[in-house]
ROGUPA-810664 format. One record per residue: x, y, z of N, C-alpha, C in turn; residue number from 1. Coordinates in pm, whole numbers, plus 32768, in hexadecimal, padded with zeros to 4 digits. Layout:
% ROGUPA-810664
npx / npy / npz / capx / capy / capz / cpx / cpy / cpz / i
X / Y / Z / X / Y / Z / X / Y / Z / NUM
...
% end
This chain:
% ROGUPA-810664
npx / npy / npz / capx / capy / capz / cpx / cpy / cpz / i
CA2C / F498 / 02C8 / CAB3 / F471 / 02EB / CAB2 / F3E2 / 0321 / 1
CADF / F388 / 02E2 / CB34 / F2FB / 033F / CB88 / F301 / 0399 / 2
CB41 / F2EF / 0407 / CBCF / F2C2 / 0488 / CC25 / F25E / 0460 / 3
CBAD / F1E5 / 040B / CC2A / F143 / 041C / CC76 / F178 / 03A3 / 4
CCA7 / F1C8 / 0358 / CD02 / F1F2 / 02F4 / CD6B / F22D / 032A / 5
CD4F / F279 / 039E / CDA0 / F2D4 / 03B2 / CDD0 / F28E / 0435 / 6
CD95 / F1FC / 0452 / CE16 / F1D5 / 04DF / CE30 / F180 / 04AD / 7
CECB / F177 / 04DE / CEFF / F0EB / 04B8 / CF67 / F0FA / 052F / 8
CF74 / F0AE / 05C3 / CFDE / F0CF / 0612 / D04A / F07A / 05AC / 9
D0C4 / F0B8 / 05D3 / D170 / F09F / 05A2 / D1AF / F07E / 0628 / 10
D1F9 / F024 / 0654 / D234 / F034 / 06D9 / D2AB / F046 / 06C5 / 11
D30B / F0A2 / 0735 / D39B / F0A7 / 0710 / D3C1 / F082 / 0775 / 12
D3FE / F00A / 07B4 / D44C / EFC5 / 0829 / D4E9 / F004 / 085B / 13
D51A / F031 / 0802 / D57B / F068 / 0836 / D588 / F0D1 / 0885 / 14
D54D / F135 / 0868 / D558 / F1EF / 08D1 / D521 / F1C3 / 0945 / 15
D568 / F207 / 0971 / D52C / F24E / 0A19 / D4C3 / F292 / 09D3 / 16
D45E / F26C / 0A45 / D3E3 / F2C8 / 0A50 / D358 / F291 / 09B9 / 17
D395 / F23E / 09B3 / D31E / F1F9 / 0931 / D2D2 / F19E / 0929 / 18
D285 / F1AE / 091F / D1E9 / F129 / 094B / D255 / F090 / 08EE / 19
D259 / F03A / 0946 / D29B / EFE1 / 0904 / D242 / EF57 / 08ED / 20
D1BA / EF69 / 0933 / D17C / EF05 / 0913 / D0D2 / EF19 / 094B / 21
D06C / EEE0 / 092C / CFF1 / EF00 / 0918 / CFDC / EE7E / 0946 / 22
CF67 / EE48 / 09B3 / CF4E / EDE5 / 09D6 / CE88 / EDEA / 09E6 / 23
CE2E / EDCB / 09CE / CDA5 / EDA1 / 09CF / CD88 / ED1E / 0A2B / 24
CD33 / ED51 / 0AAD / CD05 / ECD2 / 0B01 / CC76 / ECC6 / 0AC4 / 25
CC33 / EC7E / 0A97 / CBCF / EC5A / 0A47 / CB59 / EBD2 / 0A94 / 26
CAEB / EC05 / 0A6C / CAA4 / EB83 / 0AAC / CA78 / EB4D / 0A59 / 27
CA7E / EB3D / 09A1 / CAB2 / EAED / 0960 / CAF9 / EB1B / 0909 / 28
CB59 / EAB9 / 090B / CC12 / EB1C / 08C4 / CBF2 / EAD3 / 0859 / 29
CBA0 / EA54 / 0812 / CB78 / EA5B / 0761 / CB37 / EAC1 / 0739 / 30
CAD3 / EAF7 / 0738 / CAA2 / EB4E / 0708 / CAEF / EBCB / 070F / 31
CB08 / EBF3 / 0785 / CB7A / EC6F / 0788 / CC18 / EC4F / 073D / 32
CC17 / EBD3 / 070E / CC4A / EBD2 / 069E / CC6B / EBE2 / 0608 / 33
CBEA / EBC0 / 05EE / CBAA / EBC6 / 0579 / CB66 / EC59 / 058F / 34
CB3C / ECA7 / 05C9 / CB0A / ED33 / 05E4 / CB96 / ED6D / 05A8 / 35
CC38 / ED62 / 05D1 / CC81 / EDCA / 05CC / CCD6 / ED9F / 057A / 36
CCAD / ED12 / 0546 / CD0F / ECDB / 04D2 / CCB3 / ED1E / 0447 / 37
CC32 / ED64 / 0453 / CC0E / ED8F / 03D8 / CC10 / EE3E / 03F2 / 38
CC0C / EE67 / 0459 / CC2C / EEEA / 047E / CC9F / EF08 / 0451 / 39
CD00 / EEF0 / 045D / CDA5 / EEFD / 0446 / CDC0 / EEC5 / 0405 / 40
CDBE / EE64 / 03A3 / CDD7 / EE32 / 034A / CE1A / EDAD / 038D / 41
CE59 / ED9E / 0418 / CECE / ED5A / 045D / CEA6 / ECCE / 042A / 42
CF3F / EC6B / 044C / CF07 / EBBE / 0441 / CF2D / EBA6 / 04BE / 43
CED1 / EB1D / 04E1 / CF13 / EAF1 / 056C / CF5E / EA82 / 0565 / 44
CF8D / EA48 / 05F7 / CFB3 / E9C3 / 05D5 / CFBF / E9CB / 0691 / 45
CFA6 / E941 / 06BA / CF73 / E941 / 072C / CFE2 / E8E8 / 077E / 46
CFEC / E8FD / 07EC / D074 / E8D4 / 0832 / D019 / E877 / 08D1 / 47
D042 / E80B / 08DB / D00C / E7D2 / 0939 / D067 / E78F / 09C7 / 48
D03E / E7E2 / 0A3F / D09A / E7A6 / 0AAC / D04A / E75D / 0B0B / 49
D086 / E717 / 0B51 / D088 / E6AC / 0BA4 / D04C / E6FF / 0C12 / 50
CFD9 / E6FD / 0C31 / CFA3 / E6FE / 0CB7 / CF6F / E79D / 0C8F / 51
CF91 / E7D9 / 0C2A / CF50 / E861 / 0C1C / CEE2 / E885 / 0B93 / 52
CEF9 / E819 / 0B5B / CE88 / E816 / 0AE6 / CECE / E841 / 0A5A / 53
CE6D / E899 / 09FB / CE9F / E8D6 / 0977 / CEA9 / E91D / 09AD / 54
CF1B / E97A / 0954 / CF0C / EA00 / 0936 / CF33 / EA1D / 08BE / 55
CED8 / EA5E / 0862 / CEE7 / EA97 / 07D1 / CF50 / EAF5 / 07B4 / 56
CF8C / EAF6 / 0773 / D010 / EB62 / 0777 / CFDB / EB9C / 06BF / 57
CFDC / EC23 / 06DC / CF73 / EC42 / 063D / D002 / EC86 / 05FE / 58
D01F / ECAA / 0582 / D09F / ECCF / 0522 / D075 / ECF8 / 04B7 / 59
D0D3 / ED95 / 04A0 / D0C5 / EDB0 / 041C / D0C5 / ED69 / 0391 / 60
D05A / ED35 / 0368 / D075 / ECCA / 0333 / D09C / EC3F / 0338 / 61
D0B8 / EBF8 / 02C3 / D0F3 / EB42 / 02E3 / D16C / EB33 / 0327 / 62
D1C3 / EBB6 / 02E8 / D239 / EBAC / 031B / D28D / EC14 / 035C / 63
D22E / EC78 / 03A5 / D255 / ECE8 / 03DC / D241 / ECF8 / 045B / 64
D29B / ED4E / 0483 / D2AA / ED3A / 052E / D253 / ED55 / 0578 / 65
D21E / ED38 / 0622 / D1AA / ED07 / 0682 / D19F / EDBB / 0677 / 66
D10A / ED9A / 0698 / D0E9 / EE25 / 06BF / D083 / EE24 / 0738 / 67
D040 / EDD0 / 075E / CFF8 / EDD1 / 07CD / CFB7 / ED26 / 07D2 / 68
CF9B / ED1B / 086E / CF7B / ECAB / 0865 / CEDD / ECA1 / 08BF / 69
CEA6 / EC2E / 08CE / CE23 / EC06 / 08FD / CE15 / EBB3 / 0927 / 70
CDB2 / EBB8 / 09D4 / CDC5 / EAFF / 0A41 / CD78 / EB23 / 0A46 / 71
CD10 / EAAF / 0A84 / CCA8 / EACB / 0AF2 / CCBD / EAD5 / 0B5F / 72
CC4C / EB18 / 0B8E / CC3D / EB59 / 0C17 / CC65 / EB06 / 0C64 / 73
CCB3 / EB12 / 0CDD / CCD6 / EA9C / 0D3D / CC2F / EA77 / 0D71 / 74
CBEC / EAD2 / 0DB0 / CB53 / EAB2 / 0DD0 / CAF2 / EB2A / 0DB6 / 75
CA5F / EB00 / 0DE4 / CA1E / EB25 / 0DC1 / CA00 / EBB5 / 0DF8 / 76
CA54 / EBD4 / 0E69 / CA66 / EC38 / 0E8D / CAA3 / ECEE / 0E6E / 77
CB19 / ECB3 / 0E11 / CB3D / ECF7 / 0DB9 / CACB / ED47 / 0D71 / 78
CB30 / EDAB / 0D3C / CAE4 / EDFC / 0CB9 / CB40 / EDD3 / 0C45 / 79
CAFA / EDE8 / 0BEA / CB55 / EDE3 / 0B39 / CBA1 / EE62 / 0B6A / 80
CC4E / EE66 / 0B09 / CC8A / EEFC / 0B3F / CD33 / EE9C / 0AD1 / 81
CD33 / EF37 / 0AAC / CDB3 / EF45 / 0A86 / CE04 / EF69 / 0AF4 / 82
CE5D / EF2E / 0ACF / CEEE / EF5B / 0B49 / CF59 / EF9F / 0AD8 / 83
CF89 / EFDA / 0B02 / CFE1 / F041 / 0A8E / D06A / F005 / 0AEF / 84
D0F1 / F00C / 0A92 / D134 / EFBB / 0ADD / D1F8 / F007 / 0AAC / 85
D21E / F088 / 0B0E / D283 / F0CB / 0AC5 / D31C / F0B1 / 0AF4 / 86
D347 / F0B1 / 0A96 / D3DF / F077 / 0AB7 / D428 / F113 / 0ADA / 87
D477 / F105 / 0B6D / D4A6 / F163 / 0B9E / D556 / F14B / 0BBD / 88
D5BB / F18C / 0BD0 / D62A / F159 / 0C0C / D67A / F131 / 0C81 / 89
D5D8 / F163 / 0CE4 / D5EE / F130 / 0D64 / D556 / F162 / 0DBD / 90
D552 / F0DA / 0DCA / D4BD / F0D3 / 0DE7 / D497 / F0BF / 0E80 / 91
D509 / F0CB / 0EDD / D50C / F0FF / 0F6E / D4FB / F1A5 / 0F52 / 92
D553 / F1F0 / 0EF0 / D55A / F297 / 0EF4 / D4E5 / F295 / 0ED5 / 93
D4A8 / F282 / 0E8C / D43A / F2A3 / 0E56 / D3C4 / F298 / 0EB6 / 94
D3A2 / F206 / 0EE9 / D338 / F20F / 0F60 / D31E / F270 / 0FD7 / 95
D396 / F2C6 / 0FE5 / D3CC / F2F4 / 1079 / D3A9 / F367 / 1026 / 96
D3A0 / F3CF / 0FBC / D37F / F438 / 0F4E / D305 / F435 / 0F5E / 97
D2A4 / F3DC / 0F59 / D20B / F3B5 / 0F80 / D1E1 / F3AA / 0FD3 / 98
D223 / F359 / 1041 / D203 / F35B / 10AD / D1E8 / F3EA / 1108 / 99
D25A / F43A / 10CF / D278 / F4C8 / 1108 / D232 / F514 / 10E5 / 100
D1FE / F531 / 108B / D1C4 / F565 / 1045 / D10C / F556 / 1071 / 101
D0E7 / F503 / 10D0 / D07F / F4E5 / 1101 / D029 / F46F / 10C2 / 102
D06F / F42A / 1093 / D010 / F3D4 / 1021 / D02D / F320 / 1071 / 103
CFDB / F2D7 / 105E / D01B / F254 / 1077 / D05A / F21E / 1005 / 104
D0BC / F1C7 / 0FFB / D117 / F176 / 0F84 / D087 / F12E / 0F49 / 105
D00C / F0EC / 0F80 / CF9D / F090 / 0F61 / CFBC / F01C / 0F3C / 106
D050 / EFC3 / 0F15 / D070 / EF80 / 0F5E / D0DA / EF37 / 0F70 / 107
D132 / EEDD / 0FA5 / D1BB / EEB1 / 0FB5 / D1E7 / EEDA / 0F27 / 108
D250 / EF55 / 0F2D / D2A0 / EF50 / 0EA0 / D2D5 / EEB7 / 0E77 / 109
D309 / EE8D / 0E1F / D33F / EE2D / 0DD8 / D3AE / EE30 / 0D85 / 110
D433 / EDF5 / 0D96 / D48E / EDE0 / 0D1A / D454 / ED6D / 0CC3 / 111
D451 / ED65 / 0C2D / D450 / ED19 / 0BC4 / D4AC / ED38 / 0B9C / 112
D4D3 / ECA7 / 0B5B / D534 / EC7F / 0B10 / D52A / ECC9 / 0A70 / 113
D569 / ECE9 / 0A15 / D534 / ECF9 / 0996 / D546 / EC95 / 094F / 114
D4CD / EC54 / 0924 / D4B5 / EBD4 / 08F7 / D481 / EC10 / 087B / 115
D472 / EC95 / 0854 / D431 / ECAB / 07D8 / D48B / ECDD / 076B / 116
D501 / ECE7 / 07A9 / D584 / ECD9 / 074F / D59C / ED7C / 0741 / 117
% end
């Protein structure tokens, strides 16, 4: 049996409750590029900010929408680690559901903008 046949993540940004984005801290994000640009078939194309470096944004294809992206490690301290990343409709209810529940949030929830259309 092939695993790399049988995965291919799909992201769906719209629902409540759906992994809306896939993020990789990497201690080198070329190769873990080229590692998951031939695993998945994905293309990249790399986005560069001011004071924070690259970050690779990988896509179904040339012209198909983001599906996960890849930085390096802020330091050497870090581990490599996916962050799984789910779009909810209220992300105070939700922390306080976890919180209660005995768990820590692990760490400052976050609003994003949807920039992925």
């Amino acid at each position: 049996m092939s695993v790399v046949s049988q995965v291919r993540p799909v992201m769906s940004y719209e629902r409540h409750g759906t992994q809306s984005w896939v993020d990789l801290g990497s201690p080198a994000p070329q190769p873990s590029k080229a590692f998951y640009r031939e695993l998945f078939g994905w293309e990249a194309y790399t986005l560069t900010f001011s004071g924070f470096g690259d970050y690779e944004i990988f896509t179904e294809g040339a012209s198909g929408p983001g599906v996960a992206g890849v930085q390096a490690l802020a330091d050497d301290s870090q581990s490599p680690s996916w962050t799984c990343i789910f779009r909810v409709d209220d992300v105070d209810a939700h922390v306080r559901t976890v919180e209660a529940a005995g768990a820590p949030a692990g760490q400052t929830p976050l609003t994003s903008p949807s920039w992925r259309g």
